[in-house]
N, C-alpha and C positions, 0 to 999 in steps of 0.2 A: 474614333470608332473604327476597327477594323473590317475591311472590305470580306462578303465572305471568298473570295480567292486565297488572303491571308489567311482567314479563319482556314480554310481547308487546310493550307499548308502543313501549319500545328500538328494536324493526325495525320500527314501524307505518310511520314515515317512512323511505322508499326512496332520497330524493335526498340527493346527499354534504351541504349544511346541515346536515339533517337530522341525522348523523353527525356530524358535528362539535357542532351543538346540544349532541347525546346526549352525546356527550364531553365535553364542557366540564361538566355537569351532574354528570355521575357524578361527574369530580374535585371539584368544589364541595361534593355531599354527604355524599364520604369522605376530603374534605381532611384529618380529624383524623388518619384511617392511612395514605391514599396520598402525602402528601407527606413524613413520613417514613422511609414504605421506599422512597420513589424516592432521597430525599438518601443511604441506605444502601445502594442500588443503585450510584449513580453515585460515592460520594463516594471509594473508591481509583482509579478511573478518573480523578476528576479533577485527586487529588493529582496524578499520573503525569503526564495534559497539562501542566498548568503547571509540571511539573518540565521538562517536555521544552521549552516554550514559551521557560522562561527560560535554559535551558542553549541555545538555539538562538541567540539574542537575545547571550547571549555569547559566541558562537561555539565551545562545547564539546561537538564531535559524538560524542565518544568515552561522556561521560554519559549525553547524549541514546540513544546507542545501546542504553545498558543499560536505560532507564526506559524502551523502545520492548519488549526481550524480557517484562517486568515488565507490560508490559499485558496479553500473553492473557491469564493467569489474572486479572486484573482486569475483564476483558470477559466471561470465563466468567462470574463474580461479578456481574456485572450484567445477563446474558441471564437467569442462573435468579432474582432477586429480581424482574424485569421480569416474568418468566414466571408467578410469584405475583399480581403486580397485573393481569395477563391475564386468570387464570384466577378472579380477582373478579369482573371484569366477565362474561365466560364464565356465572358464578352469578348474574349480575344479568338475563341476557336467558334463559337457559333455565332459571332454576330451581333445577337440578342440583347438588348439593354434596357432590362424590365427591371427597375430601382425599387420596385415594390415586390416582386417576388422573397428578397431579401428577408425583408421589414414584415410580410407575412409565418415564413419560416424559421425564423432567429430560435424563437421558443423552442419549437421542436430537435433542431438541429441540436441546442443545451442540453437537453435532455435526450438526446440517441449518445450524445458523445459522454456524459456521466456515467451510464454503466460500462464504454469503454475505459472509461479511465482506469474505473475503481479494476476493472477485467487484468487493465495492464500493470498496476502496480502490487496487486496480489497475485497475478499469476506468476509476473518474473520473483514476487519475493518466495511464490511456494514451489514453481520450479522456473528455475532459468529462463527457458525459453518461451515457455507457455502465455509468457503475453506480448513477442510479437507481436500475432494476425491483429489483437487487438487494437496495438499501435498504428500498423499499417489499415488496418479498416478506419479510424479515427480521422483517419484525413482523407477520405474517399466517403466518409457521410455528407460534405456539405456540396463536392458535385453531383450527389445521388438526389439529395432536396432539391436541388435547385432544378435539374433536370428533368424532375417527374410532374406528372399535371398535374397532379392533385397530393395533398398529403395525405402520404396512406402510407402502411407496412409494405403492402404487397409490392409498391411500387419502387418502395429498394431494397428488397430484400433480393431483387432478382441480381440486378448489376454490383451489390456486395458479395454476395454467396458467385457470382463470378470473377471477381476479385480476387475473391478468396483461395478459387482455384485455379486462377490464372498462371503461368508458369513466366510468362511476360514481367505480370506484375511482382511476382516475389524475386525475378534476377532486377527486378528495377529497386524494389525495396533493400534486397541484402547486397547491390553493389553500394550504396551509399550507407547500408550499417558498418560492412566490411571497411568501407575510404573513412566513416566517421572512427571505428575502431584502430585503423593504422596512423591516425592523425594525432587521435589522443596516446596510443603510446607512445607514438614517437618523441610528441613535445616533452611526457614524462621523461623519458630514460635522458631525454636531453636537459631537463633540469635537476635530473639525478646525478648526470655526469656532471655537472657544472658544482652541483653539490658537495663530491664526494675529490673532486680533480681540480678544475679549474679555479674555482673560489680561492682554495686552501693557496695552490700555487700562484695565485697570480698577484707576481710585484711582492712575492712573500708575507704576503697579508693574509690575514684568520680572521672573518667576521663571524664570530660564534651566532650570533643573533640571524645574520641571512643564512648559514649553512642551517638552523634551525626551520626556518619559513621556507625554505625551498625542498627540505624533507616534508614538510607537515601533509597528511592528511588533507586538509582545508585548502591547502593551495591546490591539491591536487583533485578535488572535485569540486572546487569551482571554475579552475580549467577545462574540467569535461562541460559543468553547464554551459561554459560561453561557445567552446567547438560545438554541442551538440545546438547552439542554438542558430551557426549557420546553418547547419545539416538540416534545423528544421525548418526553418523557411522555402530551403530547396524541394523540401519532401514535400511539404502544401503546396507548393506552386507544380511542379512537376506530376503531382498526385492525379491532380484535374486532368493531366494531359492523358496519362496513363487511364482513367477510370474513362477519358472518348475515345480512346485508341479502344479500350474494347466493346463500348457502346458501336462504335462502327462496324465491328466484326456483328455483332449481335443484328442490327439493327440494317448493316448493306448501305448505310449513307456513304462509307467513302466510295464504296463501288460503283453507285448511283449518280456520285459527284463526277468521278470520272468517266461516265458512259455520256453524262450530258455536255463534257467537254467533248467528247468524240462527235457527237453529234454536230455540236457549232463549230468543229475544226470540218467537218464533211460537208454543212451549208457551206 
């Protein structure tokens, strides 16, 4: 249980770094539980991708279609185990260790993050960009629940629509699209070179079969799913941090935290 001293620390730093720092940190010191309830988070979602990935690649949409119904409830499965590693971090910045707040809100949180889903994956397929904010709000619903008294709209609809416009939160969101984006091309062109140069020349060997698999399609987006799936543990974990970094501008806790230390450094 973290002391709230600790707890404060977490939002002492305001700028998205900062946030990310915090993030990276927290994963590194509960690597021993967070990395394996993310892998049990993610791991029927990602049977499912690479089921879809390879039945696409073979041109079996009929499959593909059924491993596509077979996802919601795998996605349920992975908003509420996500919602758990949230709601750690949640107990790392305030303190608070209310095990049933959780187990009250689980429901709701499924259903607030369902029409983000469906938001994100037609808006990027109808325009590019357009489902972003959806993405980036998507993991800023479960510190909104857990935070508010009561379930109700009104009570996040304030701290998302500030989110929304936070300019904090979107360099905290597109430094880590931009690092997920330069990650995955890099590996690309680097198994492109290996493809087109190294393969061929190395020890004067031609492996038709691996120059084929390291061009495909299928290799190459199921490498983005696996980069993008560090990227997203960092972005749920870090998310938390960012959506108290601006509850405390809102709200004057950090300010309030440090007026009270001034005061017992003057006692």
């Amino acid at each position: 249980m973290p002391t709230p001293q600790q707890s404060m620390d977490l939002q002492s730093n305001n700028d998205f770094a900062g946030s990310l720092d915090s993030g990276l940190e927290f994963i590194r010191t509960s690597a021993a539980w967070v990395i394996p309830v993310y892998a049990l988070a993610v791991a029927p979602t990602a049977l499912l991708i690479l089921s879809i990935i390879a039945d696409i690649a073979r041109h079996r949409p009929s499959t593909a279609t059924f491993y596509c119904w077979l996802l919601l409830p795998a996605m349920a499965w992975r908003w509420g185990v996500l919602a758990v590693i949230q709601q750690r971090v949640c107990w790392a910045i305030t303190g608070k260790n209310d095990t049933r707040i959780l187990k009250r809100r689980l429901f709701p949180l499924l259903i607030a993050r369902l029409p983000l889903a469906v938001w994100v994956v037609w808006g990027c397929r109808l325009l590019l960009v357009s489902g972003i904010p959806a993405f980036m709000l998507s993991a800023l619903v479960a510190p909104a629940l857990l935070d508010a008294p009561t379930i109700s709209w009104k009570h996040i609809f304030r701290p998302l629509i500030g989110a929304l416009v936070s300019s904090s939160a979107w360099r905290h969101f597109l430094t880590l699209l931009v690092t997920f984006l330069m990650v995955y091309i890099g590996l690309v062109a680097t198994i492109s070179l290996m493809a087109d140069m190294v393969i061929p020349s190395f020890a004067g060997v031609s492996d038709l079969r691996l120059q084929l698999l390291l061009r495909s399609s299928a290799l190459k987006m199921g490498l983005g799913f696996f980069v993008w799936m560090a990227f997203d543990l960092l972005w749920h974990v870090s998310s938390v941090i960012v959506f108290y970094h601006l509850q405390t501008r809102l709200t004057g806790a950090d300010l309030q935290f440090r007026l009270n230390g001034l005061r017992r450094t003057a006692a």
